[in-house]
C-alpha positions as protocol buffer text, in pm:
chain_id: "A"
residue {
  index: 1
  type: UNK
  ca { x: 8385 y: -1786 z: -2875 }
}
residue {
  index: 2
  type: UNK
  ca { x: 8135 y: -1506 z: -2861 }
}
residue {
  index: 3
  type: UNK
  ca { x: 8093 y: -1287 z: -2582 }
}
residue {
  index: 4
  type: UNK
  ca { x: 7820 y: -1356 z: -2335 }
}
residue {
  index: 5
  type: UNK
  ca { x: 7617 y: -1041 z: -2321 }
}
residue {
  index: 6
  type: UNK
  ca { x: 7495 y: -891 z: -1952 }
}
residue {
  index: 7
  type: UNK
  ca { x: 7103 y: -959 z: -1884 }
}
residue {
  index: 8
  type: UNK
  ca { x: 7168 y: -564 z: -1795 }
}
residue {
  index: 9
  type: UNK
  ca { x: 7242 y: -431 z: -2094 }
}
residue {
  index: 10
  type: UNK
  ca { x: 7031 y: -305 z: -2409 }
}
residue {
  index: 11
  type: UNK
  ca { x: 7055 y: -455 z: -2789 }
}
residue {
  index: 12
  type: UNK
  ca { x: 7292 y: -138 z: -2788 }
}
residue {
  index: 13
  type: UNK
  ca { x: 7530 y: -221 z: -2527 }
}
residue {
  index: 14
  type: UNK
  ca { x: 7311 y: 0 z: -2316 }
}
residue {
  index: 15
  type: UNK
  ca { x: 7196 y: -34 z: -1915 }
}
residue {
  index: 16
  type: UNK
  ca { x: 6819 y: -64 z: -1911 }
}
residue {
  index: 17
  type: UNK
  ca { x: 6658 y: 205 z: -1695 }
}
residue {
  index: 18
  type: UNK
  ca { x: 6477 y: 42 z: -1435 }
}
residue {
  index: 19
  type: UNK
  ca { x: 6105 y: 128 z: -1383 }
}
residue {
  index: 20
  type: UNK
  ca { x: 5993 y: 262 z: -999 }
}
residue {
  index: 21
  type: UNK
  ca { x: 5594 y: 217 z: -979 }
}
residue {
  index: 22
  type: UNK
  ca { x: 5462 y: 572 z: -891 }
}
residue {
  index: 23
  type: UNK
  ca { x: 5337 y: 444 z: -549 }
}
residue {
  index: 24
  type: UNK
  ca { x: 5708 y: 362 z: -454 }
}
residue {
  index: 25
  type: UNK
  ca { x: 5855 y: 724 z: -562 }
}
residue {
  index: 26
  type: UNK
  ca { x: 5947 y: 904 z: -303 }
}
residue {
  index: 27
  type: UNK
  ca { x: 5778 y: 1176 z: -335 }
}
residue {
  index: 28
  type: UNK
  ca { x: 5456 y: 946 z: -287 }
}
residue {
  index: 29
  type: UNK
  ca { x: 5618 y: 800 z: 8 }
}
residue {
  index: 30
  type: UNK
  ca { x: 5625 y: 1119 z: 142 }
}
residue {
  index: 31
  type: UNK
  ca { x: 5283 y: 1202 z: 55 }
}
residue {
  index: 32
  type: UNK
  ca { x: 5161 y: 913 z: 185 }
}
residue {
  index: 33
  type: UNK
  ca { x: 5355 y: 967 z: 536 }
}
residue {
  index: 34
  type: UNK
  ca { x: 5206 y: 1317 z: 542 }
}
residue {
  index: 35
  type: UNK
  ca { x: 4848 y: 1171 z: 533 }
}
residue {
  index: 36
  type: UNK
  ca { x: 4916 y: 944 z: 802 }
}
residue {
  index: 37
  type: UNK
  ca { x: 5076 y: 1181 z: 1086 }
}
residue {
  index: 38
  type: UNK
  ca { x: 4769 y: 1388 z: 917 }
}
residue {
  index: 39
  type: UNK
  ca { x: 4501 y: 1161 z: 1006 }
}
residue {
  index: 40
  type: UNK
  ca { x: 4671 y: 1050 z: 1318 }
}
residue {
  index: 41
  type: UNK
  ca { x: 4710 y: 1413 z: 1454 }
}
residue {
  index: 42
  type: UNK
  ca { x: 4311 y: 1488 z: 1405 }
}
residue {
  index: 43
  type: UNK
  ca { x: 4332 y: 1697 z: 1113 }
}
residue {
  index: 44
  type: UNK
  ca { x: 4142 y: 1413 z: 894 }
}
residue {
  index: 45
  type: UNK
  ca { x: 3854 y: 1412 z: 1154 }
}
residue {
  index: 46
  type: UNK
  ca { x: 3866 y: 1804 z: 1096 }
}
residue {
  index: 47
  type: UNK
  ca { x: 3867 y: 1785 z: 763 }
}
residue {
  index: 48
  type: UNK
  ca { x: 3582 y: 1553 z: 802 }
}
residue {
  index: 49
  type: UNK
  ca { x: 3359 y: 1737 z: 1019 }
}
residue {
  index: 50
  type: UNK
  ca { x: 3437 y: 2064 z: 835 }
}
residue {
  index: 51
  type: UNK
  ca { x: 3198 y: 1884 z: 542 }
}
residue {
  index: 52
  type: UNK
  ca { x: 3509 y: 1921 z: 287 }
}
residue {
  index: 53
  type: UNK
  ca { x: 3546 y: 1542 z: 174 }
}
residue {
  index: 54
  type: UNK
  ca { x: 3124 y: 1498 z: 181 }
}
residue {
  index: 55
  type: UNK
  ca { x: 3078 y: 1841 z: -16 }
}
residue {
  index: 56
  type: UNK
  ca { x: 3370 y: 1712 z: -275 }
}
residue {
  index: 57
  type: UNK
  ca { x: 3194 y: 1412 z: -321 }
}
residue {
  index: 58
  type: UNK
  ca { x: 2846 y: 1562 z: -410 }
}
residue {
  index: 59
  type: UNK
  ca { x: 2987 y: 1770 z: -649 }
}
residue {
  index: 60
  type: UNK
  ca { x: 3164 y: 1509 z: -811 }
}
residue {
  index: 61
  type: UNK
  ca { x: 2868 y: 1270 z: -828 }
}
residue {
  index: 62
  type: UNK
  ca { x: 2625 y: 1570 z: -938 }
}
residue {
  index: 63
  type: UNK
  ca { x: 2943 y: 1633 z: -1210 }
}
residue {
  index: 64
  type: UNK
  ca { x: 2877 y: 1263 z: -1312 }
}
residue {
  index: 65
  type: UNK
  ca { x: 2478 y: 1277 z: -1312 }
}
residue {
  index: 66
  type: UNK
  ca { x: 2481 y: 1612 z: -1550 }
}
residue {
  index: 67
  type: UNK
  ca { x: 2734 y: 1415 z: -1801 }
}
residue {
  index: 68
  type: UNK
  ca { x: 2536 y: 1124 z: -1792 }
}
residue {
  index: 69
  type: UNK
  ca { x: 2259 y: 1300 z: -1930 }
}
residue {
  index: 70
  type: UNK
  ca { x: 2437 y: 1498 z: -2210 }
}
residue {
  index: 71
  type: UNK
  ca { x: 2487 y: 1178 z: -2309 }
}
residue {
  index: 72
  type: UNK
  ca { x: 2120 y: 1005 z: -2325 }
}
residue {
  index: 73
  type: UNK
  ca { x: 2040 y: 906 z: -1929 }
}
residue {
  index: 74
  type: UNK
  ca { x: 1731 y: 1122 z: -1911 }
}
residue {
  index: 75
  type: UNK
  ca { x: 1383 y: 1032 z: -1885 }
}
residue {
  index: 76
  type: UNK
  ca { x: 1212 y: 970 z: -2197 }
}
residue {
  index: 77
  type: UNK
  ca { x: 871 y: 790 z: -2130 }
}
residue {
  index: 78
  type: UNK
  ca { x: 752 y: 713 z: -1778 }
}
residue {
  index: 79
  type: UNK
  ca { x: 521 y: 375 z: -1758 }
}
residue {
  index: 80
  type: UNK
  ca { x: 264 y: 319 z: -1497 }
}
residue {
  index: 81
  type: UNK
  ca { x: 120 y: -54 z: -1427 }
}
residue {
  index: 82
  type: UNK
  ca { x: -187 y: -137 z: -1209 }
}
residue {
  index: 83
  type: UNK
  ca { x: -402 y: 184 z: -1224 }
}
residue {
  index: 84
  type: UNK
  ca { x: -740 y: 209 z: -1260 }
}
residue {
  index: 85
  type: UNK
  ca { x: -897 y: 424 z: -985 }
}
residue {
  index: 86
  type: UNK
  ca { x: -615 y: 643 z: -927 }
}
residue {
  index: 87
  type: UNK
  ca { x: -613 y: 961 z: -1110 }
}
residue {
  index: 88
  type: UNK
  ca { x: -320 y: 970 z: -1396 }
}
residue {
  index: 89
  type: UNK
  ca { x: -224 y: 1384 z: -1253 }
}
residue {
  index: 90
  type: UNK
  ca { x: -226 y: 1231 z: -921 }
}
residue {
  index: 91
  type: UNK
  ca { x: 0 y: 1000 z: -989 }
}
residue {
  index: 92
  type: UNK
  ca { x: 234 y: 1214 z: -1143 }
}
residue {
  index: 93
  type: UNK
  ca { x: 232 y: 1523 z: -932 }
}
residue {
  index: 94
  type: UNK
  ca { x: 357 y: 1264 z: -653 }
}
residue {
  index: 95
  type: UNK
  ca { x: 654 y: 1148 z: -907 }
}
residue {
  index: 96
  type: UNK
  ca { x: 789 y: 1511 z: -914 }
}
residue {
  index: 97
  type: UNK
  ca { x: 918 y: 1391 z: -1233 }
}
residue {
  index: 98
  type: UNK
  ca { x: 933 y: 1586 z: -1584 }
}
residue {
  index: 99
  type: UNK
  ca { x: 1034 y: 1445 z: -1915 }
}
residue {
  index: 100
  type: UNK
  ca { x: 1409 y: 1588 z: -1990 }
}
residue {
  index: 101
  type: UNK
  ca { x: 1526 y: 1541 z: -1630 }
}
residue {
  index: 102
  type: UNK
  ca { x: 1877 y: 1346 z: -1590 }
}
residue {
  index: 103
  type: UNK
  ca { x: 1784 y: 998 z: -1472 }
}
residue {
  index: 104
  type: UNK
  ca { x: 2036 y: 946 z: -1265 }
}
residue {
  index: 105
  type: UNK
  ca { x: 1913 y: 1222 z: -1038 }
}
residue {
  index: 106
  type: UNK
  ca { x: 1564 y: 1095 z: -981 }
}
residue {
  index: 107
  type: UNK
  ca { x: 1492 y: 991 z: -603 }
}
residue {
  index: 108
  type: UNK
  ca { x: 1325 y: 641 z: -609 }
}
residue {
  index: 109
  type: UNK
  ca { x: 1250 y: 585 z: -265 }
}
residue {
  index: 110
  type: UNK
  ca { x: 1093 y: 957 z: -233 }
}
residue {
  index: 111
  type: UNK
  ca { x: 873 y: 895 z: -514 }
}
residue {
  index: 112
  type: UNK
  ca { x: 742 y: 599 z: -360 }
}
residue {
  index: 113
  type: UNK
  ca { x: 659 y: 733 z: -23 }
}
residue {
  index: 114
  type: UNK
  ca { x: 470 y: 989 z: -177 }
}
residue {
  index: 115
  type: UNK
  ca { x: 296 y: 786 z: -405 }
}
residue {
  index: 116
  type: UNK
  ca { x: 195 y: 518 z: -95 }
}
residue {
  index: 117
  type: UNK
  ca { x: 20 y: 795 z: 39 }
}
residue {
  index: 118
  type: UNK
  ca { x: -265 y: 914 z: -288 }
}
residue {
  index: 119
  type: UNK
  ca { x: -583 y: 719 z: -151 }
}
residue {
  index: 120
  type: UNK
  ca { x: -597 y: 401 z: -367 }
}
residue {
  index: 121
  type: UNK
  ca { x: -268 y: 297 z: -362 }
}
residue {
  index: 122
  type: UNK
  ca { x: -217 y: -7 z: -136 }
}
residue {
  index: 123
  type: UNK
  ca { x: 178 y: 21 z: -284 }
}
residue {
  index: 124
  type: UNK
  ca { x: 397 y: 85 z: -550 }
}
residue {
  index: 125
  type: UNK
  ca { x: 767 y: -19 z: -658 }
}
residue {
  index: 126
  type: UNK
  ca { x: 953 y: 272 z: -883 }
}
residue {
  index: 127
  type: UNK
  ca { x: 1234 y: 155 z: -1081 }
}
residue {
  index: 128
  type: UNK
  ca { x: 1437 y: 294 z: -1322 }
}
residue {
  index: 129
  type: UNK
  ca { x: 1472 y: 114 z: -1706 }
}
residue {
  index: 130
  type: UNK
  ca { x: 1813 y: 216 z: -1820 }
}
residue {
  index: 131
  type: UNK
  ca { x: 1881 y: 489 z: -2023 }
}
residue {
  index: 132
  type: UNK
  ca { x: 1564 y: 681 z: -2014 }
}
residue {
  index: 133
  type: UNK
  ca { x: 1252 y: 468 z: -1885 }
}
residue {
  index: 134
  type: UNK
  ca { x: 1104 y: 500 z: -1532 }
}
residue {
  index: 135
  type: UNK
  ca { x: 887 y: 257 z: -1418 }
}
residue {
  index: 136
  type: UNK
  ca { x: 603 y: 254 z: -1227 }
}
residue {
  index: 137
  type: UNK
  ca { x: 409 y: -49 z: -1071 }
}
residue {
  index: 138
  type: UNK
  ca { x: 135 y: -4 z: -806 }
}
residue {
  index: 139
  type: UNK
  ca { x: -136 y: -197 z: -605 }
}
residue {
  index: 140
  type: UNK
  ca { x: -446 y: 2 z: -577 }
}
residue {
  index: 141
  type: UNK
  ca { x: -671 y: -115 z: -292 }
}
residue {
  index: 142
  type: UNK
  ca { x: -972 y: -343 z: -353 }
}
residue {
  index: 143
  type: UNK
  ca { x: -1299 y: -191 z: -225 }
}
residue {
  index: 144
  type: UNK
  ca { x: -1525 y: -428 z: -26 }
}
residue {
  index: 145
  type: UNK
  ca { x: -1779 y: -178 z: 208 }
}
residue {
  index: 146
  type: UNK
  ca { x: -1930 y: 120 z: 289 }
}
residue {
  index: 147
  type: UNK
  ca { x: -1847 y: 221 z: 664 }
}
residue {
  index: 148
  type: UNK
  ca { x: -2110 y: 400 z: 855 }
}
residue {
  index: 149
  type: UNK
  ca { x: -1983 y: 599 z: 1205 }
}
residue {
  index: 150
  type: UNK
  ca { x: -2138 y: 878 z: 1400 }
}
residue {
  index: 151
  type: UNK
  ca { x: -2334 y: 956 z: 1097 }
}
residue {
  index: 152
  type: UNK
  ca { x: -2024 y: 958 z: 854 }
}
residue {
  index: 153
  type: UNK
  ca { x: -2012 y: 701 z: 558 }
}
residue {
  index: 154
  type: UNK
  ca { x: -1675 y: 581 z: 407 }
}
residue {
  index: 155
  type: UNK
  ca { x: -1550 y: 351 z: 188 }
}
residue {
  index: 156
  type: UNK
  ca { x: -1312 y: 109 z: 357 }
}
residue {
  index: 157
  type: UNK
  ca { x: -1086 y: -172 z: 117 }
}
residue {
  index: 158
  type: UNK
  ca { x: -1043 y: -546 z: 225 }
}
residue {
  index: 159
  type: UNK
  ca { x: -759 y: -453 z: 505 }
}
residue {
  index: 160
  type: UNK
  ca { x: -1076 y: -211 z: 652 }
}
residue {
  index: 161
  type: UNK
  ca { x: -838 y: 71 z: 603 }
}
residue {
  index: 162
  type: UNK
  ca { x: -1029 y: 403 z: 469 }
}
residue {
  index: 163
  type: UNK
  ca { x: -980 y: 471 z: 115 }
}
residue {
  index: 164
  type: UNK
  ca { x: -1283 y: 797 z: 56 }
}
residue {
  index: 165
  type: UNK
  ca { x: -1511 y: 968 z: 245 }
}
residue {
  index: 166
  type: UNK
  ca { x: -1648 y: 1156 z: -55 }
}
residue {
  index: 167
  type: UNK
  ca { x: -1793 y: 1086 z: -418 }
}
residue {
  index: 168
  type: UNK
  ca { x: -1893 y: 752 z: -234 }
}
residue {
  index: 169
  type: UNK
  ca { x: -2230 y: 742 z: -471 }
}
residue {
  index: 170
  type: UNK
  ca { x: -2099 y: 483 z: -702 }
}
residue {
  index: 171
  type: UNK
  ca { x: -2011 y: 268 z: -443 }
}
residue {
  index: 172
  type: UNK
  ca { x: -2421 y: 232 z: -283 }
}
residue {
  index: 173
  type: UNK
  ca { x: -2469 y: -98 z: -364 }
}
residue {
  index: 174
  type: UNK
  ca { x: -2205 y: -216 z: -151 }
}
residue {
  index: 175
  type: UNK
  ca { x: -2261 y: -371 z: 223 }
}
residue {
  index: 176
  type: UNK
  ca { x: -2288 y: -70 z: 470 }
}
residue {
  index: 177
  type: UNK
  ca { x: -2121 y: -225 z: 789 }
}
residue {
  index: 178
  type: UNK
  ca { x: -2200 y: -23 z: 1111 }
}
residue {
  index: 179
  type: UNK
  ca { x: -2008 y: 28 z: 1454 }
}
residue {
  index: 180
  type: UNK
  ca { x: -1679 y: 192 z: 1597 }
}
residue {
  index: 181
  type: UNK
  ca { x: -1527 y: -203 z: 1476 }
}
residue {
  index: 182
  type: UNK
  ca { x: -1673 y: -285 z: 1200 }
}
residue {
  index: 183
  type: UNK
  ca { x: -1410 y: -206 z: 987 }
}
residue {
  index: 184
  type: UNK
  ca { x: -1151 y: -470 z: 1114 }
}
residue {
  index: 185
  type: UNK
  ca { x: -1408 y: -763 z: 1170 }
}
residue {
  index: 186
  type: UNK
  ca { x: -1622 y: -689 z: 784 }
}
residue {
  index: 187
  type: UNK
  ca { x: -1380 y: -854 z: 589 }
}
residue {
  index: 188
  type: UNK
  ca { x: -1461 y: -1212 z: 808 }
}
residue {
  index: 189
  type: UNK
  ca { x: -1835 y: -1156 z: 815 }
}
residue {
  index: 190
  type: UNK
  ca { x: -1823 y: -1095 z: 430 }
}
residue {
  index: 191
  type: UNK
  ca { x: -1630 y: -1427 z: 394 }
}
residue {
  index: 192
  type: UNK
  ca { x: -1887 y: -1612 z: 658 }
}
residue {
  index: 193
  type: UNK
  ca { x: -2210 y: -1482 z: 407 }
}
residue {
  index: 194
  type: UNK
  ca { x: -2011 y: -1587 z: 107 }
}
residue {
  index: 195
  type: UNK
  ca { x: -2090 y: -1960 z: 183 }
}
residue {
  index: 196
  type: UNK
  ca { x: -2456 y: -1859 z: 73 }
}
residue {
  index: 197
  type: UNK
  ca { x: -2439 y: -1639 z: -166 }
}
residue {
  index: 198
  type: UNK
  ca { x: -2858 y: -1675 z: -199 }
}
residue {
  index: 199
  type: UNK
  ca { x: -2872 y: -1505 z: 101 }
}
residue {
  index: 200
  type: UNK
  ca { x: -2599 y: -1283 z: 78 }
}
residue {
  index: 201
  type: UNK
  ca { x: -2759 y: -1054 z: -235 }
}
residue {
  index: 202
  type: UNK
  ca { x: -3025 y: -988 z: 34 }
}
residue {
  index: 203
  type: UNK
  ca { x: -2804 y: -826 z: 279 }
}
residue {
  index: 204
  type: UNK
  ca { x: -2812 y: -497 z: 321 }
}
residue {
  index: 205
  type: UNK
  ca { x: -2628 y: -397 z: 612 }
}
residue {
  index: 206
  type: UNK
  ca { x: -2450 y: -500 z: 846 }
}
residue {
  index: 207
  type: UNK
  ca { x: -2451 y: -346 z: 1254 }
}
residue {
  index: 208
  type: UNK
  ca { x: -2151 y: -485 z: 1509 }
}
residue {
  index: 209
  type: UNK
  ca { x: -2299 y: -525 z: 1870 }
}
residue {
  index: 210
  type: UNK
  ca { x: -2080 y: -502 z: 2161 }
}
residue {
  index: 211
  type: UNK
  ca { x: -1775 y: -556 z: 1954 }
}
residue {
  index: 212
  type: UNK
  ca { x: -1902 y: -914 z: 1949 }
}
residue {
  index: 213
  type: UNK
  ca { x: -2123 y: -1011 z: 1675 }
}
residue {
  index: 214
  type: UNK
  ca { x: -2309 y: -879 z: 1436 }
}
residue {
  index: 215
  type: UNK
  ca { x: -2652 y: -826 z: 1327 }
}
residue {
  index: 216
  type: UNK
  ca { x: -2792 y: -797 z: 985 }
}
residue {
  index: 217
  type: UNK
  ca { x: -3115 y: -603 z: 793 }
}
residue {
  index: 218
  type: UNK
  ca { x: -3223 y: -788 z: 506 }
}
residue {
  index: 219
  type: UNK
  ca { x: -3426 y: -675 z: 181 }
}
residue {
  index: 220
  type: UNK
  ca { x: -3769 y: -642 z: 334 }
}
residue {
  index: 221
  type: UNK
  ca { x: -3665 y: -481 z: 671 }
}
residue {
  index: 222
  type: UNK
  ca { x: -3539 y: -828 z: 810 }
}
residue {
  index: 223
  type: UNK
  ca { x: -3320 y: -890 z: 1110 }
}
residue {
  index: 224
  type: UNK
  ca { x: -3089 y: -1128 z: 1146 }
}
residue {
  index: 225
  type: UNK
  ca { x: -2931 y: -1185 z: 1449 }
}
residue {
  index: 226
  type: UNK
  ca { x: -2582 y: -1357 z: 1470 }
}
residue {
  index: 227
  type: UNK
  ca { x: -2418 y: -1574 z: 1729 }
}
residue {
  index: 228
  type: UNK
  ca { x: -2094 y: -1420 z: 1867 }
}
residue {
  index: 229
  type: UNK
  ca { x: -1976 y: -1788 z: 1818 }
}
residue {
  index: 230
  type: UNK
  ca { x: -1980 y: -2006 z: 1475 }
}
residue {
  index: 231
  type: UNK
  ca { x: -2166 y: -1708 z: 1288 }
}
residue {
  index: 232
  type: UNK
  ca { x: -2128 y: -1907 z: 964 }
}
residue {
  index: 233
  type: UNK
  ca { x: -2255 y: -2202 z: 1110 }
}
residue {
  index: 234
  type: UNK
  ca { x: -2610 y: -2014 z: 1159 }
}
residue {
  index: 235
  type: UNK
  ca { x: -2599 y: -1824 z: 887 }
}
residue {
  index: 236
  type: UNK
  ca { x: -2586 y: -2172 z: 675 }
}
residue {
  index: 237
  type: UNK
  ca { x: -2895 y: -2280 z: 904 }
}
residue {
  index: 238
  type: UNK
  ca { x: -3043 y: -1941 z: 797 }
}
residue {
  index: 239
  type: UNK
  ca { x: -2991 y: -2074 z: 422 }
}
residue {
  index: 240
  type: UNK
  ca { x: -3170 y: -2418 z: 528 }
}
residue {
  index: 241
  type: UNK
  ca { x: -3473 y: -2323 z: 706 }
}
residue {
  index: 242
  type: UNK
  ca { x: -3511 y: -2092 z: 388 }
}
residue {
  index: 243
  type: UNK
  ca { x: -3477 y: -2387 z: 113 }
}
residue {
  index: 244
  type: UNK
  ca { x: -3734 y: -2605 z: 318 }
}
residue {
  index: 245
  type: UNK
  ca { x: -3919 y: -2340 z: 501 }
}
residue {
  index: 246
  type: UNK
  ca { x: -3939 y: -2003 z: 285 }
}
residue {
  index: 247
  type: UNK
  ca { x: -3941 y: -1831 z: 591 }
}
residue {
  index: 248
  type: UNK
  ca { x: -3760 y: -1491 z: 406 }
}
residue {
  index: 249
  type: UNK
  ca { x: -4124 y: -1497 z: 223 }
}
residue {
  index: 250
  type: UNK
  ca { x: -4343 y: -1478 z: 525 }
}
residue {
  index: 251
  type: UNK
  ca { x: -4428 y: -1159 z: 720 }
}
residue {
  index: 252
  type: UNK
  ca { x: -4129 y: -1157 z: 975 }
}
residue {
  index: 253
  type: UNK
  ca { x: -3929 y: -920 z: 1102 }
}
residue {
  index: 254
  type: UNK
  ca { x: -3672 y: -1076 z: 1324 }
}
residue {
  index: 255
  type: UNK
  ca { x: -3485 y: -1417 z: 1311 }
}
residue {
  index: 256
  type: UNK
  ca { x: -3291 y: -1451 z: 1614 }
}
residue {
  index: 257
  type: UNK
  ca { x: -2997 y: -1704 z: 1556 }
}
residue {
  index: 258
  type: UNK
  ca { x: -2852 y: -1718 z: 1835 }
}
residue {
  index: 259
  type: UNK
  ca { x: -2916 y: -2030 z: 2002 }
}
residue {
  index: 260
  type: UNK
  ca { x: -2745 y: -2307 z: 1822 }
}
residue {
  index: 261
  type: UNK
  ca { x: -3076 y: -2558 z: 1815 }
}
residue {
  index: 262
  type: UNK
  ca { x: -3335 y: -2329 z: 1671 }
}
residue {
  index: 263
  type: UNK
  ca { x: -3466 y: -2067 z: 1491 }
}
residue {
  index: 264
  type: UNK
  ca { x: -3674 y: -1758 z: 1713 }
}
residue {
  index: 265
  type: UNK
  ca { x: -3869 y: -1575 z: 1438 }
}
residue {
  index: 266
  type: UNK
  ca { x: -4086 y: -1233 z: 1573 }
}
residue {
  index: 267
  type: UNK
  ca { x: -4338 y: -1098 z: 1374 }
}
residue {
  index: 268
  type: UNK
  ca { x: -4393 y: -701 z: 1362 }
}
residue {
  index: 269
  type: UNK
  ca { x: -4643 y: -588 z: 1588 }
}
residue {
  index: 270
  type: UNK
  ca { x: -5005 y: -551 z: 1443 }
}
residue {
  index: 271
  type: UNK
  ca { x: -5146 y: -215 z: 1466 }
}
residue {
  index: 272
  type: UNK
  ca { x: -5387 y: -136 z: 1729 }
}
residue {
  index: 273
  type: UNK
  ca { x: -5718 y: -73 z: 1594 }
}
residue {
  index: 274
  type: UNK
  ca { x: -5921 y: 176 z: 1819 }
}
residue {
  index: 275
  type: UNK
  ca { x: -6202 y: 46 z: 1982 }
}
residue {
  index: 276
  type: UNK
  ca { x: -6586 y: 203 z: 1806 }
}
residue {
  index: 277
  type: UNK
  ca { x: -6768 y: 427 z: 2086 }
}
residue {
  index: 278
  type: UNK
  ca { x: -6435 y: 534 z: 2262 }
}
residue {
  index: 279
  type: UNK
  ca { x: -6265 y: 854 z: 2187 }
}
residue {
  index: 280
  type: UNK
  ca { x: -5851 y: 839 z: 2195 }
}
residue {
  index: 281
  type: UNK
  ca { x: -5654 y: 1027 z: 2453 }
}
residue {
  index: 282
  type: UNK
  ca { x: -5425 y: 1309 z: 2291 }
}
C-alpha cells in the first residue's frame, strides 16, 4: 500500500511556505495602528491644515498632466461652431489657449465664463476631444432693434439685452424702439406687427408711453397710436381700414387707435396764410 502523502508537503517531501498578504504583516499592522492613534490624536487634522496632503496631491496630478502630454494629450487644432459676428482674436484671447499646451491642464469652465462675457455671445459649451482637440460651440445673440435712450442708440438682441453701442451703422434699417422700457416690451410689439407684415415694412420707430403702450411713426411722418390693451387687435384693424380705405395714402398725420370701435384720424394743421393789407407782428 502506498503512503498517503500530507496536503502539507511539497512534490519534494517539502512544507509549503505559507503566503501572509502584505496588509496582514505586521509591520503593516503596525503602520496601520500608528495612523489611527495618529488621526485620532489630531495630528491628521494638522497635517491637513498644514496644506501637506493638498500640496502632495497637486504635484502629483500636475506630475500626471506633464506625462500625459509627452505622450500626445496636447492641443492640436481648436474648433469653433456658431460664429459669425464674433471676432475669431476675440474669441481666442478669451480661450487663453495656445497650440502645444498639455490638454489636460486646460480650465474649461474658466474659458467659458470668459467667453460668455465678448458681446455676441448669448453662450458657449467648451469641451475637450480626446487627445488633442478642443472644442468650441457658442450661441451668438440674434439682433432685433436699435434702442434709443437719453440720446444714446444701441443695439439690443431678442432677450432686449445690449449687445453694441458703437459701429451700430449697419444695423439702421432696423426698428428704433424708444423709452427707459422699451427694451423688455420690443420683442412683443415686434411679434404683435408681425401679423401684418404690409404694415410692418412701414414702421419706423417705435416710442413706449407711460410704460404702457406704445406709439408708432410710420414712413410719411405717420402716428400710430396703440391701445395699452389688445395692441394687435388694432393694429390688424389698422391693416383693414388700409385694404378697404387706403387711408396710409391720404394726407394724415395721426391715427389714434385707441378706442376699440373706431378709427380717430387728424390731419396736420394747414398753414396760416397772412391776411393782404395787414403787416405781421415780430
Amino acid at each position: 500500500m502506498s503512503k498517503k502523502r500530507s496536503p502539507k508537503t511539497s512534490k519534494r517531501g517539502q512544507s509549503r511556505r505559507r503566503v501572509v498578504p502584505f496588509w496582514r504583516h505586521r509591520y503593516m499592522r503596525g503602520l496601520l495602528v500608528g495612523l489611527l492613534i495618529t488621526l485620532a490624536t489630531g495630528g491628521g487634522w494638522r497635517l491637513w491644515q498644514s496644506g501637506w496632503v493638498m500640496a502632495t496631491l497637486d504635484r502629483a496630478k500636475w506630475n500626471v498632466i506633464a506625462a500625459s502630454a509627452e505622450v500626445g494629450f496636447k492641443v492640436n487644432e481648436i474648433l469653433v461652431v456658431g460664429r459669425s459676428e464674433t471676432k475669431q482674436k476675440d474669441l481666442l484671447a478669451a480661450v487663453r489657449l495656445v497650440r502645444g499646451a498639455p490638454i489636460l491642464a486646460f480650465d474649461l469652465k474658466g474659458a467659458q465664463k470668459r467667453i460668455e462675457k465678448l458681446p455676441w455671445i448669448k453662450s458657449a459649451t467648451v469641451e475637450r476631444m480626446l487627445p488633442d482637440t478642443v472644442l468650441l460651440t457658442v450661441e451668438e445673440r440674434q439682433p432685433m432693434a436699435l434702442w434709443q435712450h437719453k440720446g444714446v442708440f444701441a443695439l439690443i438682441d431678442t432677450d432686449g439685452e445690449v449687445i453694441l453701442k458703437t459701429g451700430l451703422e449697419r444695423f439702421s434699417d432696423l426698428l428704433v424702439v424708444v423709452g427707459g422700457d422699451a427694451p423688455e416690451h420690443a420683442a412683443a410689439l415686434l411679434k404683435d406687427l408681425a401679423t401684418e407684415p404690409q404694415l410692418m415694412i412701414m414702421v419706423k420707430a417705435a416710442v413706449r408711453v407711460g410704460g404702457r403702450r406704445w406709439n408708432l411713426r410710420l414712413k410719411g411722418d405717420i402716428d400710430v397710436r396703440l391701445p395699452e390693451d389688445n395692441a394687435v387687435g388694432a393694429w390688424n384693424r389698422l391693416a383693414e381700414y388700409e385694404k378697404n380705405h387706403q387711408v396710409l395714402e391720404r394726407d394724415v398725420r395721426i391715427l389714434d387707435l385707441r378706442l376699440p370701435d373706431r378709427l380717430i384720424v387728424r390731419k396736420p394743421p394747414r398753414p396760416v396764410k397772412p391776411v393782404k393789407g395787414k403787416r405781421q407782428e415780430t
